[in-house]
C-alpha positions in Angstrom: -47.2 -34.4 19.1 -46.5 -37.0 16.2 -49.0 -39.1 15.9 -47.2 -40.7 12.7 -43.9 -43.2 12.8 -41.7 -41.8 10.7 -39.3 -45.0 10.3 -42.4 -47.1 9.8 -45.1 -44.5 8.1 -47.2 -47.4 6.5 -48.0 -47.8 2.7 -44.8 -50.2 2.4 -42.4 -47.2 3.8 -39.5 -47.5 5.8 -36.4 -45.9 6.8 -33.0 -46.2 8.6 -30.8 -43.7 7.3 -30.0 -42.9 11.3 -28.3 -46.3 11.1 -26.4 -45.6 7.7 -28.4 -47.9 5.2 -27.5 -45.3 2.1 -23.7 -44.9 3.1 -22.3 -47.3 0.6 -20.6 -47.0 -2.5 -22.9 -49.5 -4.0 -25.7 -49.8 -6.6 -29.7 -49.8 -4.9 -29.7 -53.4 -5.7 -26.5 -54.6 -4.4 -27.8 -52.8 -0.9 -31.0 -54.2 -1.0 -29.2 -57.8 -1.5 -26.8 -57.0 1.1 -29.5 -56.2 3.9 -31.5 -59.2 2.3 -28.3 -61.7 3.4 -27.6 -60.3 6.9 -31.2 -61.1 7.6 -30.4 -64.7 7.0 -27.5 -64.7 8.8 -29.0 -62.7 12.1 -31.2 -65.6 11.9 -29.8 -68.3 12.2 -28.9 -66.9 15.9 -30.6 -67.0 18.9 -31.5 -63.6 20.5 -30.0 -64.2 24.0 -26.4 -64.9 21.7 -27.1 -61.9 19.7 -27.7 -59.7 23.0 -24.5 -60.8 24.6 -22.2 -60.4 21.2 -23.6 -56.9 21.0 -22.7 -56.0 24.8 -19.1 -57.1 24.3 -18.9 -54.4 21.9 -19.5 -51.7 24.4 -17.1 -49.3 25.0 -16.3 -49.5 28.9 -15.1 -46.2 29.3 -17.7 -44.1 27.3 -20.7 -46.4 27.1 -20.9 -46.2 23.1 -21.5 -49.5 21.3 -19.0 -50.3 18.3 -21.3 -52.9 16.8 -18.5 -53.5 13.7 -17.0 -55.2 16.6 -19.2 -57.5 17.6 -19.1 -60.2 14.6 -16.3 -60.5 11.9 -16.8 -58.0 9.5 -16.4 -60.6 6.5 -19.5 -62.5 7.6 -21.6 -59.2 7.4 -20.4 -58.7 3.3 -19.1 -55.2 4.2 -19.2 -52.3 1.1 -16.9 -49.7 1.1 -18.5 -46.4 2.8 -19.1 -42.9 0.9 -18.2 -41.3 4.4 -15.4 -42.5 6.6 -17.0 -40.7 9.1 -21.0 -41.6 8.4 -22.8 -44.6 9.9 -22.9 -48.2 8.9 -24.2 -50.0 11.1 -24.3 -53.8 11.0 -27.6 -54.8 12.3 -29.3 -52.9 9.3 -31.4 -55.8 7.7 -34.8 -56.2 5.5 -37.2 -57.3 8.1 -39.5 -58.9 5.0 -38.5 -58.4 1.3 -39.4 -54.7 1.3 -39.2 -53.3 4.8 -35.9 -52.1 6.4 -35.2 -51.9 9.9 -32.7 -53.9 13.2 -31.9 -56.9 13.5 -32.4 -56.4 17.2 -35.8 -55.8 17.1 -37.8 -57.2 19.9 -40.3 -59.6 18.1 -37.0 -61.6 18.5 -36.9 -61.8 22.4 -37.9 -60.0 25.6 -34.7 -57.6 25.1 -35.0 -54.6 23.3 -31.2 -52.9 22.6 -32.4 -50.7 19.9 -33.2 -47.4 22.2 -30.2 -48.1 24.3 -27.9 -48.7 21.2 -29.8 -45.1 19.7 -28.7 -42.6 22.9 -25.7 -44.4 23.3 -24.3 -44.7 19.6 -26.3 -43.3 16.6 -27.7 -40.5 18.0 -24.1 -39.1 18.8 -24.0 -39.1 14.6 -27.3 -38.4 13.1 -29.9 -36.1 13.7 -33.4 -36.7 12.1 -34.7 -33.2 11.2 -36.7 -34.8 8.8 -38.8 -35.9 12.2 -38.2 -32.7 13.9 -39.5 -30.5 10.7 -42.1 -32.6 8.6 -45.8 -32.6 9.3 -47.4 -36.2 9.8 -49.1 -35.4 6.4 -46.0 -34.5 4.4 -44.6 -37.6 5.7 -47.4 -40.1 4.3 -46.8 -38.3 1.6 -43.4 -39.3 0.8 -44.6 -42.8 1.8 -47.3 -42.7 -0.6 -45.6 -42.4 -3.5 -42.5 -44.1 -3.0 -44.0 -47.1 -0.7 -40.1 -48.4 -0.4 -36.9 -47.8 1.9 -35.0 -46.6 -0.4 -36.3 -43.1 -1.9 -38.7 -42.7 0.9 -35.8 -42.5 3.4 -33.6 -39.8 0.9 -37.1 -37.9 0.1 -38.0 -37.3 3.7 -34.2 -36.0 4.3 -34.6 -33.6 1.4 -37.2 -31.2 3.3 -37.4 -28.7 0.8 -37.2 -31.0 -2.4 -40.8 -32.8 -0.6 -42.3 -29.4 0.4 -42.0 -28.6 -3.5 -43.1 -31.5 -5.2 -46.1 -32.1 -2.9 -47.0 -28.4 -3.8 -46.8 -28.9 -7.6 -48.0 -32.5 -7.1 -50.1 -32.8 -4.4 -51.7 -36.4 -4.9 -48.8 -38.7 -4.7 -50.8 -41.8 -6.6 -51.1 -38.8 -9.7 -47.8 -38.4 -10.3 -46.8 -40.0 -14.4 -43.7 -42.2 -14.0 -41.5 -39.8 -16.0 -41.8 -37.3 -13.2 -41.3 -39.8 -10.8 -38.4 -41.2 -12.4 -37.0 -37.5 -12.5 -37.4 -37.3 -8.7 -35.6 -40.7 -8.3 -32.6 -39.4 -10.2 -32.3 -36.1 -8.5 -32.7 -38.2 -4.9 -30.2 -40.7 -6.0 -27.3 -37.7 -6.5 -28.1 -36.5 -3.6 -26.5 -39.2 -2.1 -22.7 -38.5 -3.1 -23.8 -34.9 -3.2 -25.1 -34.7 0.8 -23.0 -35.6 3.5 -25.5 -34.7 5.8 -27.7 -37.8 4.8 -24.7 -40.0 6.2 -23.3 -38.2 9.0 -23.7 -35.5 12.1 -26.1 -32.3 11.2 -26.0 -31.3 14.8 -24.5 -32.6 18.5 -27.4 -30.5 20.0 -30.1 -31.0 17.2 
């Protein structure tokens, strides 16, 4: 059993790479800006209105939501994708300046859509080994030394990449800023480079 979150680890962490926050053609900054925005928007709306705008986008036939479809595109300030066929979902926002997460989260209201929205929609195109493989302690690892959403989610998703560096540098706050800067680099061309950060690794993972 898990007793660690790996979308919310602590120590500043986050992730939502199940929800395509990495699958844009666009600089770390521009994203970060992006999901900045759409958090202003999302709130300017009530949550019953947001519930009810996100049910009309079900699909009545096979139950998957098609969230694109629930508010014009132009309002979200949509960025071309790096897969066609990844995730990019539109409720990805910055809950506070440096934690990423839904804009449907329940702090909002007495409905919660996120599992529902999960089994129906994203898990049909992402599967988390990074939760299936990691221990609880190689995960607060990664959120140790990154503290962000941006690496943390691509180091947790490069299994072996963590398992090595935690081995050669096992105290994250140790780590000289050249070496992490290195690591950075390497993460950030994984992100053309893996299409399995973006899209389907399994149906039955």
């Amino acid at each position: 059993m898990r007793n660690i979150n790996t979308c919310r680890p602590g120590f500043g962490a986050s992730c939502a790479l199940c929800c395509g926050s990495h699958n844009y053609k666009t600089s770390k900054e521009e994203l970060h800006m992006l999901f900045k925005n759409r958090r202003e928007i999302f709130h300017r709306f009530s949550n019953t209105y947001l519930m009810k705008r996100i049910m009309n986008c079900r699909d009545n036939l096979t139950g998957s939501y098609y969230p694109h479809r629930a508010f014009d595109e132009v309002m979200l300030h949509p960025k071309e994708k790096l897969y066609d066929d990844g995730m990019q979902c539109p409720f990805v926002i910055l809950m506070d300046d440096n934690t990423i997460g839904c804009a449907i989260y329940p702090h909002r209201g007495d409905s919660d859509m996120r599992f529902d929205c999960f089994q129906n929609y994203t898990c049909k195109y992402f599967s988390c080994i990074s939760h299936e493989l990691l221990s609880d302690d190689e995960i607060l690892y990664a959120a140790r030394l990154f503290r962000d959403w941006y690496y943390y989610s691509l180091f947790i998703h490069s299994i072996d990449l963590l398992k090595t560096f935690k081995c050669s540098h096992p105290i994250p706050e140790a780590v000289d800023n050249l070496t992490l800067e290195l690591l950075k680099q390497k993460l950030e061309s994984s992100l053309i480079a893996e299409k399995n950060l973006h899209c389907i690794h399994g149906y039955f993972a």
